[in-house]
C-alpha positions as CSV (number, residue, x, y, z in Angstrom):
1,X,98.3,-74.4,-115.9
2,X,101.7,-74.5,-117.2
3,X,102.1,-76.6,-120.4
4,X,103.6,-80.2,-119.9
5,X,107.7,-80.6,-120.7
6,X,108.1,-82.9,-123.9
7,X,109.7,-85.4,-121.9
8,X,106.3,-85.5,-119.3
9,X,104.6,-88.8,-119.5
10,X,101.4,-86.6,-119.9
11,X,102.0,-86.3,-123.8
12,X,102.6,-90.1,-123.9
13,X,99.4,-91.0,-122.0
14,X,97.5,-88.9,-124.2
15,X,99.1,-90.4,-127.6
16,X,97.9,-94.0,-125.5
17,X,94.7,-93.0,-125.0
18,X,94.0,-91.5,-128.3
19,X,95.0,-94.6,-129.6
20,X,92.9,-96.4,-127.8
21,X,89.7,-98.2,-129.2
22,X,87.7,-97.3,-125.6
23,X,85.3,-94.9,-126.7
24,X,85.3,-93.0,-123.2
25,X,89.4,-92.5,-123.8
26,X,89.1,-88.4,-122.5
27,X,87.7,-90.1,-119.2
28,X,90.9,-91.9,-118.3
29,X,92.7,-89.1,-118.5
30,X,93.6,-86.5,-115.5
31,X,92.1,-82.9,-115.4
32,X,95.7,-81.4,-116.3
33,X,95.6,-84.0,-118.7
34,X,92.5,-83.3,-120.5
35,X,93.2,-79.5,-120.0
36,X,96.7,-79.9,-121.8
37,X,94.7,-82.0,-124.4
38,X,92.3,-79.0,-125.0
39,X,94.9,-76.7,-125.5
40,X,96.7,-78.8,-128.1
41,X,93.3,-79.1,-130.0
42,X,92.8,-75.3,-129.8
43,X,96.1,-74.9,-131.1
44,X,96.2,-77.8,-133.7
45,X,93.5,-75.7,-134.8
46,X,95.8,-72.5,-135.2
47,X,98.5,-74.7,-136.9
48,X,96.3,-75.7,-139.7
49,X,95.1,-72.5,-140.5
50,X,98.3,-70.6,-140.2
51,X,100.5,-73.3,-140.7
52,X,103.8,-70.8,-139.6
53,X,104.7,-71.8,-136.3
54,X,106.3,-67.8,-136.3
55,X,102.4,-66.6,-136.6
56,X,100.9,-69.5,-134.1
57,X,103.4,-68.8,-131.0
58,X,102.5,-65.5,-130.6
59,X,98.7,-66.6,-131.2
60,X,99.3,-68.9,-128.0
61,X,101.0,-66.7,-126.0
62,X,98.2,-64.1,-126.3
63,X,95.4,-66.8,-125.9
64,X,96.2,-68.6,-122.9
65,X,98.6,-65.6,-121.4
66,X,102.0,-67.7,-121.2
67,X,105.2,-66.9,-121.8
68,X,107.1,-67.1,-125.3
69,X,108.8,-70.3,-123.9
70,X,105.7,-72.3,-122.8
71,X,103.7,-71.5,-126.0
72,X,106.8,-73.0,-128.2
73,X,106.5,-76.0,-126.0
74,X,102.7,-76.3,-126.3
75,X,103.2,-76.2,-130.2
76,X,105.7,-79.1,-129.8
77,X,103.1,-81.0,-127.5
78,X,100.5,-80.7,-130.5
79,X,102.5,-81.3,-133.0
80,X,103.6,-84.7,-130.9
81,X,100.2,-85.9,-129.8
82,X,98.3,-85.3,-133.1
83,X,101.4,-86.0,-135.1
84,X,101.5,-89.2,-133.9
85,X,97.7,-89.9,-133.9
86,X,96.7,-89.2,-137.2
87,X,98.7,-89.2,-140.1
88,X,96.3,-86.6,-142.2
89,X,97.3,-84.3,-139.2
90,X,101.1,-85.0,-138.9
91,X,102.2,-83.1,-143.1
92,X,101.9,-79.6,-141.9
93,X,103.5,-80.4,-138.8
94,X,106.3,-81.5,-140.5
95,X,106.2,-78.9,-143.0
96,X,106.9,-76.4,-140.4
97,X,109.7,-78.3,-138.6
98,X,111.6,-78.2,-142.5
99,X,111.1,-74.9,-142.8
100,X,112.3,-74.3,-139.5
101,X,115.4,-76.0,-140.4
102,X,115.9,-74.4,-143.8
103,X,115.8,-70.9,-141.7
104,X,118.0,-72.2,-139.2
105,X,120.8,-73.5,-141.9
106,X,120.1,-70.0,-143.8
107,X,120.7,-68.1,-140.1
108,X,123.8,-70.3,-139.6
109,X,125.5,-69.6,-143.3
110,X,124.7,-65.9,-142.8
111,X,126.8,-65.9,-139.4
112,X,129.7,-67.4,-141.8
113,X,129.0,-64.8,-144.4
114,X,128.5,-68.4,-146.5
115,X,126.6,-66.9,-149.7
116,X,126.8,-70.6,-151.6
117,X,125.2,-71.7,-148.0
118,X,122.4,-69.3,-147.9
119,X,121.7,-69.5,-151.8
120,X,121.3,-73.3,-151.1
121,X,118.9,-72.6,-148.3
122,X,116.7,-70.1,-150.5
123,X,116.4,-72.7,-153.0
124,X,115.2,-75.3,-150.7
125,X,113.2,-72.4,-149.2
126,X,112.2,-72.0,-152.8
127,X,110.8,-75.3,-153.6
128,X,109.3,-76.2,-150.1
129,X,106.8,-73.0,-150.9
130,X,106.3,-74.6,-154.6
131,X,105.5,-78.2,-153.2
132,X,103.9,-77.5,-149.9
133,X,101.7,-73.7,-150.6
134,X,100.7,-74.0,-153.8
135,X,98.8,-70.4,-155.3
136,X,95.2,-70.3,-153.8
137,X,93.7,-67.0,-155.1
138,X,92.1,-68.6,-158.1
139,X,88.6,-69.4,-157.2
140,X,87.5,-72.7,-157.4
141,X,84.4,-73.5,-160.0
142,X,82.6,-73.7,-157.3
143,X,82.9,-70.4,-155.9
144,X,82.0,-68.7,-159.0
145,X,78.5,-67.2,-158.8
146,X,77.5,-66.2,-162.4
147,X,74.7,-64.1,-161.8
148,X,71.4,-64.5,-163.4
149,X,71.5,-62.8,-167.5
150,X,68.4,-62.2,-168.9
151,X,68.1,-62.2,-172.9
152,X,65.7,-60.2,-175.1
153,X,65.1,-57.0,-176.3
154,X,63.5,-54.8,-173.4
155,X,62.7,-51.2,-174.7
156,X,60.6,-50.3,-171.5
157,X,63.6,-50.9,-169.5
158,X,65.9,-49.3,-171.9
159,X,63.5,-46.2,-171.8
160,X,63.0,-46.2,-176.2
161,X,60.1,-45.0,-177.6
162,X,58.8,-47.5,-180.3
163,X,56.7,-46.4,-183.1
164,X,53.3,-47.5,-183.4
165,X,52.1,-50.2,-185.7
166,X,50.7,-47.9,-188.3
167,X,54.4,-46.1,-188.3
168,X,56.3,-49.4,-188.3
169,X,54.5,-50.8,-191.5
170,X,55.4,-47.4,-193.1
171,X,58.9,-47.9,-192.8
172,X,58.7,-51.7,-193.2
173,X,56.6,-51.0,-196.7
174,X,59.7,-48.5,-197.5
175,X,62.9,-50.8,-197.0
176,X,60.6,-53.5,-198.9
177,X,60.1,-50.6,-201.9
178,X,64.1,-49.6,-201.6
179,X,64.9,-53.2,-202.0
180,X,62.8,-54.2,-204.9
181,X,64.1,-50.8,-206.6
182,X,67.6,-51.8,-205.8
183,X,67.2,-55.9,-207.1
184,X,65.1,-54.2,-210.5
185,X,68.1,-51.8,-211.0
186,X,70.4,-54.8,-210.8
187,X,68.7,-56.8,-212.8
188,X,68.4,-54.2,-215.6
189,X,72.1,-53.6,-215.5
190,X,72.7,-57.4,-215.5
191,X,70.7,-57.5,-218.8
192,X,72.2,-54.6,-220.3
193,X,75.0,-56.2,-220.0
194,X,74.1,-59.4,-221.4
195,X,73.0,-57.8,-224.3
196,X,76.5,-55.7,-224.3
197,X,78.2,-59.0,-225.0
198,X,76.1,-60.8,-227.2
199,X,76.7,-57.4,-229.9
């Protein structure tokens, strides 16, 4: 099946029947309706996750073996029938067609040799990428997997060898001894000196 011209009344039908509020809508249709339909959905699909109507066309014409001409004219169809149908659909759609046009003005003032032309064009180019593809390699919060951390002091996983009890209270008993030395020796001086300043 080739795909439908944009001026068929197959597109339009669809649009009408999309529209409608009868919940059997794909029924009314014809089978080269419906299988023009299921194209456009397949590559609606494409659209939004490659949104560059450069990557998509080759996509089509690989997928459903047409030529380069047909698969630019199935992108049209899609971006008509679902443009029209639902708005949430219709932004990247139109996003392409701009950038489309900012390449095409950008082609054009290159012909001419135009440099305030295509500088114009890059900045448009410029701020279209800014507004409509903002940076998506940060990682959302919810993407983050902290893994689990486990506190404490593990010798046995560590590999240490502890000292037994009767060892630890040795050298326990000896920073104890060092210290009260230390304070007394302190202490001492701190008198000596007091005694220093009363002479």
């Amino acid at each position: 099946m080739n795909p439908v011209t944009l001026d068929n009344l197959d597109v339009e039908i669809i649009i009408k029947a999309l529209q409608s509020n009868n919940s059997n809508w794909l029924d009314s249709l014809t089978d080269n309706q419906k299988r023009l339909y299921e194209r456009c959905e397949e590559a609606k699909d494409l659209i939004h996750k490659w949104k560059s109507r450069s990557k998509v066309v080759p996509m089509l014409v690989k997928k459903f073996k047409i030529t380069t001409t047909d698969a630019y004219v199935l992108y049209n169809n899609t971006q008509i029938i679902f443009g029209e149908h639902v708005k949430n659909n219709s932004k990247p759609f139109f996003v392409d067609i701009l950038l489309e046009q900012i390449f095409e003005v950008y082609r054009l003032a290159q012909e001419k040799n135009d440099l305030k032309e295509m500088n114009a064009a890059n900045k448009q180019l410029q701020v279209a990428i800014e507004k409509f593809f903002p940076e998506t390699d940060a990682l959302l919060p919810e993407d983050i997997n902290v893994p689990a951390i486990m506190m404490g002091f593990h010798p046995e996983i560590l590999g240490m060898n502890l000292p037994t009890e009767v060892e630890l209270q040795k050298k326990v008993s000896r920073i104890l001894d060092f210290k009260k030395k230390k304070q007394t020796e302190y202490t001492d001086f701190e008198e000596i000196e007091a005694q220093n300043r009363d002479d």
